[in-house]
C-alpha positions as a Markdown table, in Angstrom:
| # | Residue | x | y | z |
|---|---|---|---|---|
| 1 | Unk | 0.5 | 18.8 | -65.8 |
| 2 | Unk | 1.9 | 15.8 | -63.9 |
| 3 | Unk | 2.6 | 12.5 | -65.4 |
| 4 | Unk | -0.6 | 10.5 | -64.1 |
| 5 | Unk | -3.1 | 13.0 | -65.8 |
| 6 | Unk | -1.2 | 13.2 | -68.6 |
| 7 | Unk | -2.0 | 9.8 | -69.0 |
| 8 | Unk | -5.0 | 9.8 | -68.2 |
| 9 | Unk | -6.0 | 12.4 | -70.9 |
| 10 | Unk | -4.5 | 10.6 | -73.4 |
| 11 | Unk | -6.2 | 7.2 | -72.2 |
| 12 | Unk | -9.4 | 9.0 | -72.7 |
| 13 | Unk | -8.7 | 10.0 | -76.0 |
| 14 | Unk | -7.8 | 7.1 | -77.2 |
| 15 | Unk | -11.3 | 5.4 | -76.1 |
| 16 | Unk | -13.3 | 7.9 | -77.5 |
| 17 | Unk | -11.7 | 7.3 | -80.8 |
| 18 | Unk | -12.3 | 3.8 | -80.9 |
| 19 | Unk | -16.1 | 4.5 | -80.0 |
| 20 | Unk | -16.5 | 6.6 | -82.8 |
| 21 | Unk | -14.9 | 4.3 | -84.9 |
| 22 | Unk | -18.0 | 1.6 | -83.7 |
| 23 | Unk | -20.2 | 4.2 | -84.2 |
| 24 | Unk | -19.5 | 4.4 | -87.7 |
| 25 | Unk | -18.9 | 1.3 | -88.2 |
| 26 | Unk | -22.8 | 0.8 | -87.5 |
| 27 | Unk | -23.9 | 3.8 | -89.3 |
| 28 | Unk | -22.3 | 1.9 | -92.5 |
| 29 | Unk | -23.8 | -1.6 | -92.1 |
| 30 | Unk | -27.5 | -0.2 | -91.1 |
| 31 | Unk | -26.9 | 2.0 | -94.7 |
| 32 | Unk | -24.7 | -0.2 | -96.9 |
| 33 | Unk | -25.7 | -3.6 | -95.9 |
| 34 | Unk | -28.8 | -3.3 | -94.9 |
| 35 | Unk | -27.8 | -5.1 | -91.8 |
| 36 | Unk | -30.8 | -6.9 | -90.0 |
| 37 | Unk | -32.4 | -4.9 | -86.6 |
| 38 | Unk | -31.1 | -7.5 | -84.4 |
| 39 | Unk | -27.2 | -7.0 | -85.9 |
| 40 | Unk | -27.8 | -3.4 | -84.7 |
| 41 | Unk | -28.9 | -4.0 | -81.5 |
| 42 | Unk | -26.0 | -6.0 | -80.3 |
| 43 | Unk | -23.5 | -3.8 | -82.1 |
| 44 | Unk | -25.6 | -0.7 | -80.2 |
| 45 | Unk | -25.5 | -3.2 | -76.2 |
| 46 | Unk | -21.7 | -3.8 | -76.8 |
| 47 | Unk | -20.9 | 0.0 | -77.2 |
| 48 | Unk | -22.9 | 0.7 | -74.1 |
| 49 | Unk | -21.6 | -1.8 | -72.2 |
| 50 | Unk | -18.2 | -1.3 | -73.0 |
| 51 | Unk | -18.2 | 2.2 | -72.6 |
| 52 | Unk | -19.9 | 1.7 | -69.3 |
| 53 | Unk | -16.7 | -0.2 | -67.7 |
| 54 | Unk | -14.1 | 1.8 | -69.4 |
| 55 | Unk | -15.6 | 4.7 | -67.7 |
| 56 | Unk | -16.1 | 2.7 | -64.5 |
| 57 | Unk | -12.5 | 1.5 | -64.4 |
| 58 | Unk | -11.0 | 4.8 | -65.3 |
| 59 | Unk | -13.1 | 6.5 | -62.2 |
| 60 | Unk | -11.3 | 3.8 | -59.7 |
| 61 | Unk | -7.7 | 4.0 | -61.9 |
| 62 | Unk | -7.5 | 8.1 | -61.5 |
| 63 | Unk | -9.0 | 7.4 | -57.3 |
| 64 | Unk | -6.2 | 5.1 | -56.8 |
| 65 | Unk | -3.4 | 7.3 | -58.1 |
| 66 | Unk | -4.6 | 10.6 | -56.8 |
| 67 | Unk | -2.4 | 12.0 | -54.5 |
| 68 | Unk | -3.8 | 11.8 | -50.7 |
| 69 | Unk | -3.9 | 14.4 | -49.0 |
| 70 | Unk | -3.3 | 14.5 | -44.7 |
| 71 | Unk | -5.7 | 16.0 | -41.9 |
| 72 | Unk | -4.6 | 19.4 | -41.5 |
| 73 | Unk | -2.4 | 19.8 | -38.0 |
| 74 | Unk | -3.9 | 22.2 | -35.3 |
| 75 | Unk | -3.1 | 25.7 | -34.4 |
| 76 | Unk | 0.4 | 25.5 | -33.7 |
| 77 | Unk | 2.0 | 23.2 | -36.0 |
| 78 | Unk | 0.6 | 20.5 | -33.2 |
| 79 | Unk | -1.6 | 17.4 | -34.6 |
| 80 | Unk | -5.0 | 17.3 | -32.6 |
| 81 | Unk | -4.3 | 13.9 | -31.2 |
| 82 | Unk | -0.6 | 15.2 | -29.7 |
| 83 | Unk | -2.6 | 17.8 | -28.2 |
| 84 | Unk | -5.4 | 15.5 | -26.6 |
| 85 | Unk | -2.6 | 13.6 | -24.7 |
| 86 | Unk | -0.1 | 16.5 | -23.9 |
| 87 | Unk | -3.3 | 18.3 | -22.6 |
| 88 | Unk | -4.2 | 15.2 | -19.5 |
| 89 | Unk | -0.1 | 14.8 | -18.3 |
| 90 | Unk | -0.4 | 15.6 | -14.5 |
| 91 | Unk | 2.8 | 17.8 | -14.9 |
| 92 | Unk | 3.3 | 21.4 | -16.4 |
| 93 | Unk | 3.8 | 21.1 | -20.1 |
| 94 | Unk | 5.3 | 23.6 | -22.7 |
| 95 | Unk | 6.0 | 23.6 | -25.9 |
| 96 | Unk | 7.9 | 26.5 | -27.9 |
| 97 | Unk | 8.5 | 27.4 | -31.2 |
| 98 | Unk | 12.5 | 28.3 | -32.1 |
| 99 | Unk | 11.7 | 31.8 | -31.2 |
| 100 | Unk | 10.9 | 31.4 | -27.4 |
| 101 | Unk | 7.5 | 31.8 | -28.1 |
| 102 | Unk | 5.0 | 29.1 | -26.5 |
| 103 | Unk | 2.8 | 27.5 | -29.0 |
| 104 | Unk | 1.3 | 25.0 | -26.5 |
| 105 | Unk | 0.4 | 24.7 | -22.8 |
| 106 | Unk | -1.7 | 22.0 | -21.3 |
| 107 | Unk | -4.3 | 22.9 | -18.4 |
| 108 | Unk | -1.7 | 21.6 | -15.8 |
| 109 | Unk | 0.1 | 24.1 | -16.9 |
| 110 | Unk | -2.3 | 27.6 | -16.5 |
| 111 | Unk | -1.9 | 28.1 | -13.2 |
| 112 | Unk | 2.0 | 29.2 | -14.0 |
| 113 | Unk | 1.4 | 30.8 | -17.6 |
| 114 | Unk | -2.3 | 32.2 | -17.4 |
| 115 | Unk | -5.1 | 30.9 | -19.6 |
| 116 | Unk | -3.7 | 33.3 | -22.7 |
| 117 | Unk | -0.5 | 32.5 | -22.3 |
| 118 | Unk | -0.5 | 31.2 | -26.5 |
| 119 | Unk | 1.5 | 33.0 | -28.9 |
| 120 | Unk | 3.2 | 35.5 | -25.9 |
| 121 | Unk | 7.1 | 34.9 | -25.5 |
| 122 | Unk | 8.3 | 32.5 | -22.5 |
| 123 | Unk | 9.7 | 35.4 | -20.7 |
| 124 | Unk | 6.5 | 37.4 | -20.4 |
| 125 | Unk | 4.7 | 34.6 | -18.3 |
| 126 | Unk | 7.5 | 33.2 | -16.3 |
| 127 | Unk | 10.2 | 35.8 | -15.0 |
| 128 | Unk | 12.3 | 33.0 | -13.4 |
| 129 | Unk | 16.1 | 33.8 | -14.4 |
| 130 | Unk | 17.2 | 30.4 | -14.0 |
| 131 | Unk | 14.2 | 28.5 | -16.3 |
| 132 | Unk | 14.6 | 31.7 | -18.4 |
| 133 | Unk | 18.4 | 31.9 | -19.0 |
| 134 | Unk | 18.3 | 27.7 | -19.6 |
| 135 | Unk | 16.2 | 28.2 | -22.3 |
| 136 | Unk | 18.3 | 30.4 | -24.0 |
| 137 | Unk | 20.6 | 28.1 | -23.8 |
| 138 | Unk | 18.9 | 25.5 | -25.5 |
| 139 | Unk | 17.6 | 28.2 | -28.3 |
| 140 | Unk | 21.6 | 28.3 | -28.5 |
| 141 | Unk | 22.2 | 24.6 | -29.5 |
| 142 | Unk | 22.3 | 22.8 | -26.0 |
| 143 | Unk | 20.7 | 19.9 | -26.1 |
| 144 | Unk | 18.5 | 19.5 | -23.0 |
| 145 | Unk | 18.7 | 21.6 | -19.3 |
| 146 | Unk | 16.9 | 20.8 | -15.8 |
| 147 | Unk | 17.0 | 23.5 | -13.6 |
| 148 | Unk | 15.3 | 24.2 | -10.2 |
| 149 | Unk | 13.6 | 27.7 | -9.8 |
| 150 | Unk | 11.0 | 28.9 | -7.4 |
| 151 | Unk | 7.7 | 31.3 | -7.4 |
| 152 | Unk | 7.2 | 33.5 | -4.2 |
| 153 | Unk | 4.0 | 34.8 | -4.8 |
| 154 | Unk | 1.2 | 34.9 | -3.8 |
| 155 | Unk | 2.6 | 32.1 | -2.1 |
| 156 | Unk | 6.0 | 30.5 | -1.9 |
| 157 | Unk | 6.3 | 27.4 | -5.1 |
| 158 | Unk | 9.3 | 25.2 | -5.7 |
| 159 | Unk | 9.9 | 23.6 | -9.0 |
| 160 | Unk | 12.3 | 21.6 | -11.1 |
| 161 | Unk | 12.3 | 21.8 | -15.0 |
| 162 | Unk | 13.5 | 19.5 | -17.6 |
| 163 | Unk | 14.1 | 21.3 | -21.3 |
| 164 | Unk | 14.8 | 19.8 | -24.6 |
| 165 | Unk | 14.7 | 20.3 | -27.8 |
| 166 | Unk | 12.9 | 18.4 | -30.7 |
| 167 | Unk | 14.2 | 17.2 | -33.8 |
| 168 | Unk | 13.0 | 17.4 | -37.5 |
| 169 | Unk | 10.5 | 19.5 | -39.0 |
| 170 | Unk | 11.0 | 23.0 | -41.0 |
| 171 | Unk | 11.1 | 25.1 | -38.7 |
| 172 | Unk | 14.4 | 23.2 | -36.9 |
| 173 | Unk | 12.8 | 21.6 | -33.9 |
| 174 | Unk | 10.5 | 22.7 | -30.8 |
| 175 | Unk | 11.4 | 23.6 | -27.5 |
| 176 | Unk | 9.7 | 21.3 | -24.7 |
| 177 | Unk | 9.5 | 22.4 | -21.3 |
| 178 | Unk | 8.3 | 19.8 | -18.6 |
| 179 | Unk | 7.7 | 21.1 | -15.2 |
| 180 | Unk | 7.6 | 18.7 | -12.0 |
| 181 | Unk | 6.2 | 20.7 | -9.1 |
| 182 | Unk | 8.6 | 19.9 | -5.7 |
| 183 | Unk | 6.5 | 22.3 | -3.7 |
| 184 | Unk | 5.3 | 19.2 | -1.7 |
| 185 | Unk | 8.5 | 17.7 | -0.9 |
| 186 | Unk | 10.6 | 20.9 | 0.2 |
| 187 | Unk | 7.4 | 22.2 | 2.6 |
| 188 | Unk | 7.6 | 18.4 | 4.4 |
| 189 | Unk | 11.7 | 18.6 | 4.6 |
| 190 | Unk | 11.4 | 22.2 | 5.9 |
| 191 | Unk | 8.1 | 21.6 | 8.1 |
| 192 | Unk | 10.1 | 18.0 | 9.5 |
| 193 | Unk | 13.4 | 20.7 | 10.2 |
| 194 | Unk | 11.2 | 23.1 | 12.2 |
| 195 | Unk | 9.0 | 20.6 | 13.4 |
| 196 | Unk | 12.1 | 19.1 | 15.8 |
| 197 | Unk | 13.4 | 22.6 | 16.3 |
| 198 | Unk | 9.6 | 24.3 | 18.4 |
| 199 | Unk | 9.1 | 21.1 | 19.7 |
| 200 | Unk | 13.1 | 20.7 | 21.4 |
| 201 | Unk | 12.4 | 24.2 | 22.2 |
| 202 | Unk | 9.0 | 24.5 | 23.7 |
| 203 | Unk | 9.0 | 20.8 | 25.6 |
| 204 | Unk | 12.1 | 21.6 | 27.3 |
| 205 | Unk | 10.8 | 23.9 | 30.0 |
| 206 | Unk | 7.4 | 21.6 | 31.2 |
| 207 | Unk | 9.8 | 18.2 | 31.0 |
| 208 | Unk | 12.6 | 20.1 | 33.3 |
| 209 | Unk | 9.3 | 20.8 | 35.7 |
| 210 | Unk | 7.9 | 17.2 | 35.5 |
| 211 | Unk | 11.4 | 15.9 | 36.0 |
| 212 | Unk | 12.7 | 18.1 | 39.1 |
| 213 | Unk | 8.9 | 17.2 | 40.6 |
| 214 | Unk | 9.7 | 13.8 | 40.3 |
| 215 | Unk | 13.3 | 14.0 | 41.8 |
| 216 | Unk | 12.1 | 15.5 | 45.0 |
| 217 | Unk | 8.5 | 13.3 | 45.3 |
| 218 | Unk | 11.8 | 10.7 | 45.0 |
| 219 | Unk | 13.8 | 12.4 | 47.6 |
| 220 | Unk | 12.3 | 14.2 | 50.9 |
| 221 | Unk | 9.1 | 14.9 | 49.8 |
| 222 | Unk | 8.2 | 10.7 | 49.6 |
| 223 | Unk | 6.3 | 10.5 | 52.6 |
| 224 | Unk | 4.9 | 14.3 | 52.8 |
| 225 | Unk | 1.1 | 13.6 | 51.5 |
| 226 | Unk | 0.2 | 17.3 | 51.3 |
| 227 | Unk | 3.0 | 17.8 | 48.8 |
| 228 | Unk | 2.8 | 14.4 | 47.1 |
| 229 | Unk | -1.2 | 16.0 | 45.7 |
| 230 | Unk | 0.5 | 19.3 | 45.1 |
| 231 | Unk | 3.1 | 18.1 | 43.0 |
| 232 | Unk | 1.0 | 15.7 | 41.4 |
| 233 | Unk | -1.2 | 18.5 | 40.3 |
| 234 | Unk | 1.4 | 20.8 | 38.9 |
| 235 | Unk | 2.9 | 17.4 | 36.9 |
| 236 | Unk | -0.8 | 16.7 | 35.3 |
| 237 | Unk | -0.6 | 20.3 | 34.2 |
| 238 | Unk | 2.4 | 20.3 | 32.5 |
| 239 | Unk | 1.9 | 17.3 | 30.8 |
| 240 | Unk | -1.5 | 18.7 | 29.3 |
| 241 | Unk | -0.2 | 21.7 | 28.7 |
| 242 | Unk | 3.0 | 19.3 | 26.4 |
| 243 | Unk | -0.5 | 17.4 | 24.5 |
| 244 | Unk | -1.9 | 20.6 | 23.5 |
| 245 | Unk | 1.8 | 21.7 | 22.2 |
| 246 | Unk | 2.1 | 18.8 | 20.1 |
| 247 | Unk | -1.4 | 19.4 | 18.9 |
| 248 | Unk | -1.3 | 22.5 | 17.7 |
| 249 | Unk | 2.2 | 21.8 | 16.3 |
| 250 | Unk | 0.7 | 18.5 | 14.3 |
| 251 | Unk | -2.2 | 20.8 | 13.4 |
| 252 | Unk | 0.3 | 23.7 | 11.8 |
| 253 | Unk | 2.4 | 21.0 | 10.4 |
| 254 | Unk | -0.2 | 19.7 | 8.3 |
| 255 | Unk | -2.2 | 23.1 | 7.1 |
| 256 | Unk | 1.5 | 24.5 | 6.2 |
| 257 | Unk | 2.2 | 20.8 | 3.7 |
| 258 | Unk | -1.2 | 21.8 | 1.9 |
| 259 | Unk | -0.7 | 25.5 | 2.0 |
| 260 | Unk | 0.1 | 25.6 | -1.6 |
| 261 | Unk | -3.5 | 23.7 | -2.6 |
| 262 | Unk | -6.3 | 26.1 | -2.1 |
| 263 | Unk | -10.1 | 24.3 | -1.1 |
| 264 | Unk | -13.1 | 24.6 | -3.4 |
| 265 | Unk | -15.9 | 23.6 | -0.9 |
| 266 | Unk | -18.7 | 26.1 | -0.4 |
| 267 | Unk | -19.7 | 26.8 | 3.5 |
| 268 | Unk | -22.1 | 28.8 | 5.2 |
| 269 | Unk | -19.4 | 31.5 | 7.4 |
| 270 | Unk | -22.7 | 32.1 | 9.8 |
| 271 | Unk | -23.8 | 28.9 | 10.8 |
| 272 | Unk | -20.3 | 27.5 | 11.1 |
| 273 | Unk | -19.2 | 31.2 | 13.5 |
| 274 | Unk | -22.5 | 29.9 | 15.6 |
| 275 | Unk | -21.6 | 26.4 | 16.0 |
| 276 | Unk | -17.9 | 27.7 | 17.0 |
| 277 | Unk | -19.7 | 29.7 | 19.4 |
| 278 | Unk | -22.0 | 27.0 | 21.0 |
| 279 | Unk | -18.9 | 24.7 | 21.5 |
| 280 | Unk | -17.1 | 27.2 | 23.4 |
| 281 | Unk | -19.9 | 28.9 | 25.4 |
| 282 | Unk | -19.0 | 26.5 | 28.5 |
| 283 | Unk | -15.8 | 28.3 | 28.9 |
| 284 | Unk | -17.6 | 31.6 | 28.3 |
| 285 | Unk | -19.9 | 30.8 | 31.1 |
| 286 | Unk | -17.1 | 30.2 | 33.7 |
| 287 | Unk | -15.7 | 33.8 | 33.2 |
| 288 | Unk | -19.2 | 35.4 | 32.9 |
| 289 | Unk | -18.5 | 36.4 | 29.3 |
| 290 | Unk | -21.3 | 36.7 | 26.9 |
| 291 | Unk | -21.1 | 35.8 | 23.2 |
| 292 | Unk | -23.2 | 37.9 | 21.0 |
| 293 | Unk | -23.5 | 37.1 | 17.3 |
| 294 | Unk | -25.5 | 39.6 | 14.9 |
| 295 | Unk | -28.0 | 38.1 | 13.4 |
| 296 | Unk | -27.4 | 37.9 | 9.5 |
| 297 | Unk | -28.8 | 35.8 | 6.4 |
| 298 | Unk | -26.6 | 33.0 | 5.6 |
| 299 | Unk | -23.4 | 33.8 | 3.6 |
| 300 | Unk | -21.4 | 31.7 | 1.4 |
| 301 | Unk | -17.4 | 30.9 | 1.2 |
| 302 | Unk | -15.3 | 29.3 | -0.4 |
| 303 | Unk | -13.3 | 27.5 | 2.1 |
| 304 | Unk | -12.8 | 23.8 | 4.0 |
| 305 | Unk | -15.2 | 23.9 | 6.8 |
| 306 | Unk | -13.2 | 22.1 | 9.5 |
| 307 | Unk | -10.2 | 24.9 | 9.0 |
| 308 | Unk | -12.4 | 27.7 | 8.8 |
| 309 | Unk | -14.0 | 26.0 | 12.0 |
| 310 | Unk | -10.5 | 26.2 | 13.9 |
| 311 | Unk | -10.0 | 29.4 | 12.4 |
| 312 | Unk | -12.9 | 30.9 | 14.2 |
| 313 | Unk | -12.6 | 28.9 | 17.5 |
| 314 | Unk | -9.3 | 30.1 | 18.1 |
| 315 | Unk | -10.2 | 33.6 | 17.6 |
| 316 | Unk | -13.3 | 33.2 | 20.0 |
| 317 | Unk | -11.1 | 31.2 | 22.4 |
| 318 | Unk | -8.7 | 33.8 | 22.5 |
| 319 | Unk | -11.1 | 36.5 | 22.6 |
| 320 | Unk | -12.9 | 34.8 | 26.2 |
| 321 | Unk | -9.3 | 33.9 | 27.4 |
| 322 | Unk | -8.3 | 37.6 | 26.9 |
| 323 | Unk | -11.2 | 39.8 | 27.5 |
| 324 | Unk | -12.5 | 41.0 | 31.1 |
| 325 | Unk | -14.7 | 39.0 | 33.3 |
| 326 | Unk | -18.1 | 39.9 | 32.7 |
| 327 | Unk | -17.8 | 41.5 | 29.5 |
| 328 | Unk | -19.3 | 40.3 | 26.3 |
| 329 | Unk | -17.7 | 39.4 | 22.8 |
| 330 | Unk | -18.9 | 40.6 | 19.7 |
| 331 | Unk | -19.5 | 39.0 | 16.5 |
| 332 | Unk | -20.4 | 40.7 | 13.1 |
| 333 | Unk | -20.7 | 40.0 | 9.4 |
| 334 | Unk | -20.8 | 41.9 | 6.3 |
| 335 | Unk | -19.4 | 42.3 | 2.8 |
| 336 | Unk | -16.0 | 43.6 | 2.1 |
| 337 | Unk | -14.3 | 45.1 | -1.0 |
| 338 | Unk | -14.2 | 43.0 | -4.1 |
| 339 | Unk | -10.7 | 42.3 | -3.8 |
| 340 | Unk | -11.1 | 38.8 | -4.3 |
| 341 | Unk | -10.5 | 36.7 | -7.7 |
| 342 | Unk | -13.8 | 35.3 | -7.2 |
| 343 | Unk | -17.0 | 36.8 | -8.6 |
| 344 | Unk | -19.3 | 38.3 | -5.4 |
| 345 | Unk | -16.0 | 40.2 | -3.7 |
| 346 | Unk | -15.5 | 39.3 | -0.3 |
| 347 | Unk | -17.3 | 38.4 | 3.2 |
| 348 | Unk | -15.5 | 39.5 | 6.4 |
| 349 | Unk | -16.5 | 38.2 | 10.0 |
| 350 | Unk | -15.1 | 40.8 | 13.0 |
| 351 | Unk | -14.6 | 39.1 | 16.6 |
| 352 | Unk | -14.4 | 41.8 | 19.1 |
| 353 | Unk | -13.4 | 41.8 | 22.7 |
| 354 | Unk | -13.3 | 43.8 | 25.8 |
| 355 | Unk | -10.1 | 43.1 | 27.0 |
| 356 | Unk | -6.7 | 44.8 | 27.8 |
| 357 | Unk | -5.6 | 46.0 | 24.4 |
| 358 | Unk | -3.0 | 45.0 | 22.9 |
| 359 | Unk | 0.2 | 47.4 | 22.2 |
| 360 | Unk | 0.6 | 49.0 | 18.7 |
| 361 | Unk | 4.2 | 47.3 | 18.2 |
| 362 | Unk | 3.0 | 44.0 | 19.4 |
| 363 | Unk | 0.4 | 43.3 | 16.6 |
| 364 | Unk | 2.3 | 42.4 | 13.9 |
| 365 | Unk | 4.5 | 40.1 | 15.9 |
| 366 | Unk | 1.0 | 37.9 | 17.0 |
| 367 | Unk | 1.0 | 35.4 | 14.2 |
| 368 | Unk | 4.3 | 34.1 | 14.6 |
| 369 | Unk | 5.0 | 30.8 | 15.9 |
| 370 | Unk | 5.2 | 31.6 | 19.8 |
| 371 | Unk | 5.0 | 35.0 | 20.5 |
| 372 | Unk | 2.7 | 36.0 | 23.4 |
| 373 | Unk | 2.5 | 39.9 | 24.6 |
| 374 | Unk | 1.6 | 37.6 | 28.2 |
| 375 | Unk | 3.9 | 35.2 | 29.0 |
| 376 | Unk | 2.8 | 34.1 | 32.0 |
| 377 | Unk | -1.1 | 35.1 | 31.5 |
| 378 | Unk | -1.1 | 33.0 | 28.0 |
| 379 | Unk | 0.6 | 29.6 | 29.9 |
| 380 | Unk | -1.8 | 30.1 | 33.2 |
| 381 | Unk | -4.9 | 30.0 | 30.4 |
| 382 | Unk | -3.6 | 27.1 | 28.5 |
| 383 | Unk | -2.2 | 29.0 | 25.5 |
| 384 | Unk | 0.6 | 27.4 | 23.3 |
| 385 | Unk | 1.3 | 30.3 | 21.5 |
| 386 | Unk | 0.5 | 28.7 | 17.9 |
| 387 | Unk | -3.2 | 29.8 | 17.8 |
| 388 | Unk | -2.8 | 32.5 | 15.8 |
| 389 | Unk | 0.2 | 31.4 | 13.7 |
| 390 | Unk | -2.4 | 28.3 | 12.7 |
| 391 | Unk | -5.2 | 31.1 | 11.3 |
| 392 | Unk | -2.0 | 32.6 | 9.4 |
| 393 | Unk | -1.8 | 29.7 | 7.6 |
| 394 | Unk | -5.2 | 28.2 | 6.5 |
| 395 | Unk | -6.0 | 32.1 | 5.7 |
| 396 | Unk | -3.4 | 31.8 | 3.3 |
| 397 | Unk | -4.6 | 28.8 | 2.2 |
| 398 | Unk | -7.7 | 30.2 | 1.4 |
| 399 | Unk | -6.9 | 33.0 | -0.1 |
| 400 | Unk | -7.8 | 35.3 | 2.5 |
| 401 | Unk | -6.7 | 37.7 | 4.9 |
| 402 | Unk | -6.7 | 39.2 | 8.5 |
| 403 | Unk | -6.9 | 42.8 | 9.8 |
| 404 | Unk | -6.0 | 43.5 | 13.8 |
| 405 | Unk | -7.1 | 46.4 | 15.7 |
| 406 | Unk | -6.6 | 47.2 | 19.4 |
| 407 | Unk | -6.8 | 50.0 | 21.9 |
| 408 | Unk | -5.4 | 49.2 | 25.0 |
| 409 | Unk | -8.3 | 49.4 | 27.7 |
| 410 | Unk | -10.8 | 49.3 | 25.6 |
| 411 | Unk | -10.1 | 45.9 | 23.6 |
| 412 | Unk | -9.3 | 44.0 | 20.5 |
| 413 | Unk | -11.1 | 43.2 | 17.0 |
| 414 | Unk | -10.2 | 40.5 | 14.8 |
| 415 | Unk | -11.6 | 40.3 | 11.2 |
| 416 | Unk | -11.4 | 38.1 | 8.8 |
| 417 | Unk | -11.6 | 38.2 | 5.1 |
| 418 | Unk | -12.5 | 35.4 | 3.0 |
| 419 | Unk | -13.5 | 34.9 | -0.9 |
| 420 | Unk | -16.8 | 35.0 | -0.9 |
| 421 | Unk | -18.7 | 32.5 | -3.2 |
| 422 | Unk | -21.9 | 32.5 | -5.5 |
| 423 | Unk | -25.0 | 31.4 | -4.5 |
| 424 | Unk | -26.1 | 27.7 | -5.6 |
């Protein structure tokens, strides 16, 4: 028994004895003495009374010294209200208990270590030697560790960590793992490097034109009218044909720097495949090419509709551009295999063309930055080669994919795979 309730008890004791005392007291007078009524009734108010505020005070005496007890901490050792703040930082958090195992991750965090990722060791949810063998360092005695480390897939993710470890407490400290994403940053230095690199390369042959067209409109050909215009012509198309390069390389530039952040919008794939469709049928019409689009209730992806828009004009560009005069292209929907995260599987959208084929070795070559299987056919039509190295990309942003097929002579079909997303 502890010291306060000891005396307590012995408190209590003590006042009932005196009350019986009174009582007795009373008894005697009322028999003895004959004590008048009125004698009794105050000896009879003060017990009451009194024994009313000893009992009242001794309530508030043994409230005051009882021991207070604290709010119980969460799961995980963690108090509630640590959790409520580490759970809002914009950056990765971990925190570890002094066997490697994580005892708290905040929602920044889940894309890296899974929703689950509670009570599992560090090295089951991140198999990064270098974050990995820092920690163990730290579960060692080191004092704190940043590292950088990287995730390839699905898509390539740079980070740098910053690991210490806690002070006090039972167990001997916690292990705290911040995580700054750098993904950003490296994708603009890298985009900025081969940014100056495609554009040195690819400007290099239409300014050597522009320039050796203006040294001879300079030299004898100043006063020849006829090849003045013809010169003049050629110059205008090489200088377009530099806008659209810069275009598409500003265009690629900026899908690759947000690559890594995937788009939650919900668009209709059929209405915006028609309206890519209608924008292009004026170039359709000069080469006699129909477009024909099966019709189909609308379906629902999840994607950013101006991308997806590119993404399907460049394929139906490419598709009139290539394919025969007088030939018609072909454009179908349906619903793939549920290989896709979301609920609903996927929707795929096939372009087909009547064109030339394309060779079997060729085809996975096409979405890199430049390659044409035509040269000279791909710079008459105004290509740049980046078309198809730009649907790469916001593909990949969208967590989709691309098939090719192609039979030379007979054509070429493109289809797309997107997530496909649930009806509102």
């Amino acid at each position: 028994m502890s010291d306060t309730s000891r005396g307590e008890t012995t408190a209590w004791r003590r006042a009932y004895l005196g009350v019986a005392a009174l009582a007795v007291l009373v008894l005697a007078l009322v028999a003895v003495a004959g004590a008048p009524a009125v004698v009794v009734a105050s000896f009879a108010g003060a017990f009451i009374l009194g024994t009313g505020i000893y009992v009242a005070t001794a309530r508030q005496d043994r409230a005051r010294n009882a021991p207070r007890v604290s709010p119980a901490p969460s799961a995980g050792g963690i108090p509630e209200a640590a959790r409520e703040v580490m759970q809002y930082l914009d950056d990765p958090l971990l925190l570890l208990d002094p066997s490697g195992r994580i005892v708290f991750a905040n929602r920044t965090a889940e894309p890296l270590v899974g929703t689950d990722s509670e009570r599992k060791h560090i090295s089951a949810v991140l198999r990064t030697p270098e974050l990995l063998e820092a920690v163990e360092r730290i579960l060692a005695g080191a004092d704190a560790e940043t590292v950088s480390f990287s995730i390839l897939v699905p898509l390539q993710r740079h980070f740098r960590a910053t690991i210490v470890r806690t002070r006090g407490g039972e167990s001997g400290g916690r292990i705290l793992i911040q995580i700054h994403d750098l993904t950003a940053v490296r994708r603009a230095e890298e985009l900025r490097a081969d940014f100056v690199a495609n554009a040195s390369h690819e400007l290099r042959t239409p300014l050597a034109a522009v320039s050796g067209f203006i040294d001879t409109l300079r030299g004898h050909a100043r006063n020849d009218a006829e090849a003045r215009d013809r010169f003049l012509e050629i110059m205008n198309v090489e200088a377009s044909r530099m806008r659209r390069l810069i275009d598409d390389l500003l265009s690629l530039t900026r899908i690759e720097l947000n690559e890594h952040n995937p788009p939650a919008g919900v668009v209709d794939v059929v209405a915006l495949v028609k309206g890519a469709a209608r924008a292009l049928s004026p170039l359709a019409q000069a080469d006699e090419i129909g477009i024909e689009i099966a019709p189909e209730e609308p379906l629902l992806v999840v994607g950013d509709r101006d991308e997806l828009t590119q993404v399907f004009q460049n394929l139906i560009h490419n598709a009139i551009k290539y394919g025969r005069e007088k030939s018609t292209v072909h454009v179908s929907f349906g619903r793939g295999e549920s290989g896709s995260r979301r609920e609903g599987g996927q929707i795929f959208v096939a372009i087909e063309d009547e064109g030339e084929g394309i060779p079997r070795e060729a085809i996975p070559r096409l979405t890199e930055r430049f390659y044409r299987v035509d040269v000279k056919r791909s710079r008459e039509r105004g290509g740049t080669g980046l078309g198809l190295a730009i649907v790469k990309h916001i593909l990949n942003r969208h967590q989709g994919r691309m098939h090719i097929e192609s039979t030379p002579g007979r054509g070429s079909t493109f289809t797309v795979f997107l997530p496909s997303a649930a009806a509102p």
